[in-house]
N, C-alpha and C positions, 0 to 999 in steps of 0.2 A: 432421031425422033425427039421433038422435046418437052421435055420434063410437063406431065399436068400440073396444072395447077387448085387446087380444091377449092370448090366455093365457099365462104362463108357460111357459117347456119348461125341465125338470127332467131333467135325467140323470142315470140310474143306470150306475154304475161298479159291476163285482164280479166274479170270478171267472166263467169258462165251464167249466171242470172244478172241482169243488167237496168233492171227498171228504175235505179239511182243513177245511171249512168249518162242522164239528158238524151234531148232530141239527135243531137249528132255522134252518138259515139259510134256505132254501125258504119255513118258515112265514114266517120275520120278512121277506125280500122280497117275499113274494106280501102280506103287509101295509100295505110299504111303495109297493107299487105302486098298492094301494087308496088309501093315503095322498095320493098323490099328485091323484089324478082327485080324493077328496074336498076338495084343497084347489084347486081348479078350476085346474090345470095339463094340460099334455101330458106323456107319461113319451114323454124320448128314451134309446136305448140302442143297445147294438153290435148288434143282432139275430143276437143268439147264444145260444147256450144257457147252462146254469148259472143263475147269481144272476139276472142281466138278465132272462133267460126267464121266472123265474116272477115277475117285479116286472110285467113287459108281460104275464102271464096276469092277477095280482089288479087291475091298470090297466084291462084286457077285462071281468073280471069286473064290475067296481066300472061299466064302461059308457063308459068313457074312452078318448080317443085314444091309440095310442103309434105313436111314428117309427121305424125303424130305420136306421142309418146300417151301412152293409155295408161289410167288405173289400174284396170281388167288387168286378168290370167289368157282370154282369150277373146275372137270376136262375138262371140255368140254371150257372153258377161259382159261385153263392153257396150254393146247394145241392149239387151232384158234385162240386165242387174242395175247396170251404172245411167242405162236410158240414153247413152252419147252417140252423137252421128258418126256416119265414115266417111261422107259429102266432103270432097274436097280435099280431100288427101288423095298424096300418090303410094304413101307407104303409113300401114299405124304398129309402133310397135306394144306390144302388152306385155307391160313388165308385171302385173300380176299383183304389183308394189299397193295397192289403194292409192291414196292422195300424195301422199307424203311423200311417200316412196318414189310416187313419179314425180314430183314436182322439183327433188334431189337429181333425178337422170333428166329430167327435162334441161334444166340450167346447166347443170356439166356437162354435157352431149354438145352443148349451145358455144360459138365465141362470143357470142354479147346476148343479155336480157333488153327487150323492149317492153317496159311497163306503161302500159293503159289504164281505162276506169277497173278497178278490182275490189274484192274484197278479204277476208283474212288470206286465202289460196294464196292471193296474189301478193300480199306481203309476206308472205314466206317464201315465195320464189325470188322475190328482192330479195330478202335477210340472205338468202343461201347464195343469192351472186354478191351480193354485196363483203358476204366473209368469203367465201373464194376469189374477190378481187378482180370480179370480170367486168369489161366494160358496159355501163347503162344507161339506156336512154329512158328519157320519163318525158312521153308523151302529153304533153298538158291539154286541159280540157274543162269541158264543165263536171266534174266530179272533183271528190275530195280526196283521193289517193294521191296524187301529188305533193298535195299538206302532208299528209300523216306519214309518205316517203319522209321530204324534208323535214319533219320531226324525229323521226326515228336517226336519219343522219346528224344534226346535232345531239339527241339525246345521249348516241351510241360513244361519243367521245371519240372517234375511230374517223372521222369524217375527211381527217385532213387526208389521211392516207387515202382514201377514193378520188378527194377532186377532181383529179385528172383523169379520174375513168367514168366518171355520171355529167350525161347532157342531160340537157333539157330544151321541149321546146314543144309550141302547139303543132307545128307543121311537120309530118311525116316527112317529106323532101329533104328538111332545114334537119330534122336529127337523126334521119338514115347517113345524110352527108356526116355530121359531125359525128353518130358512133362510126362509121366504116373505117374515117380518120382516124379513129383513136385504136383500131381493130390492128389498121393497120400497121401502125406505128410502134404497136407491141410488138408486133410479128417480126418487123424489121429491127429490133433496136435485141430480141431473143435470135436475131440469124436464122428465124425458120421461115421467111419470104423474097 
C-alpha cells in the first residue's frame, strides 16, 4: 500500500469586520479559497466571519475541506459569546484560547499563512508566522495591510531571513502557485516529502 500523503493546510489570515476592505475583497477571498482546494490543500482559518468566511465558503464551494480554529471553550460560546458562524466548516476546533491564543494555534497548526485585507488580528498572525519562519503569501488588493505588512518587514531588521518564504501577489492562482512552491521545497530540501 502506499505511503499517504497529507495535504497541505493553508491559512487564511484577514479581517472579520471588513468595511475598509473595498468592493472586491469577498470576491478575491472567496477566489482565493477555491484557490486553495484547487491546489489540493485544506483552507484553515479563525472560523469567523469577514475575509476568512468567504475564503471557507469558495473552499465549500470548490468541494474542499476547511478547519476552523475558534476563540471559544466550546460551540455554544463560540456562537452566543464570540457571535461566530460554523457555515462552512467541516471541523471547528475550540481552543477556549480567546484571540490570541487562537491566533498562536491557528498559524502553527498551518504550513503557510495567507494574508488578506485585516486588521490588528491579522498582523499578529503575520508577526507569529513571520517569527516562526513560515511560508507567506500577501494577497494584494485594494486595502492597506500589504503596506503596513511590507513595513513591518523592513522595519523588523529580520527581513532578509524571510525573503525566500513571503510572495506576494493580487491573484489567488499566481500566489497559491508561488507559496505551494515554496511549501514544497522546504519539505523537500528537510527530507520529509
Amino acid at each position: 500500500m502506499p505511503e499517504p500523503i497529507l495535504k497541505y493546510k493553508i491559512c487564511v489570515s484577514g479581517a472579520a469586520e471588513t468595511s475598509h476592505c473595498g468592493d472586491k475583497a469577498f470576491e478575491q477571498a472567496e477566489e482565493l479559497g477555491r484557490e486553495i482546494i484547487r491546489h489540493g490543500a485544506v483552507l484553515v482559518d479563525g472560523a469567523t466571519t469577514g475575509f476568512p468566511f468567504w475564503a471557507a465558503k469558495g473552499a465549500k464551494l470548490e468541494g474542499g475541506t476547511v478547519v476552523g480554529v475558534s476563540p471559544a471553550g466550546s460551540k455554544q460560546e463560540h456562537i452566543k459569546v464570540f457571535k461566530l458562524p460554523v457555515d462552512y466548516h467541516d471541523i471547528i476546533m475550540y481552543t477556549g484560547h480567546g484571540y490570541s491564543g487562537r491566533n498562536l494555534l491557528l498559524t502553527r497548526m498551518s504550513d503557510a499563512v495567507v494574508v488578506g485585507c485585516g486588521r490588528m488580528g491579522t498582523l499578529n498572525e503575520f508577526t507569529i508566522a513571520f517569527e516562526d519562519k513560515k511560508p507567506i503569501g500577501i494577497l494584494e488588493g485594494e486595502w492597506v495591510t500589504d503596506e503596513a505588512i511590507k513595513t513591518i518587514i523592513e522595519k523588523s531588521f529580520r527581513g532578509e531571513e524571510m525573503k525566500d518564504r513571503i510572495v506576494y501577489d493580487s491573484d489567488p492562482k499566481t500566489l497559491l502557485d508561488k507559496l505551494i512552491a515554496i511549501v514544497s521545497k522546504l519539505e523537500e530540501e528537510n527530507g520529509i516529502r
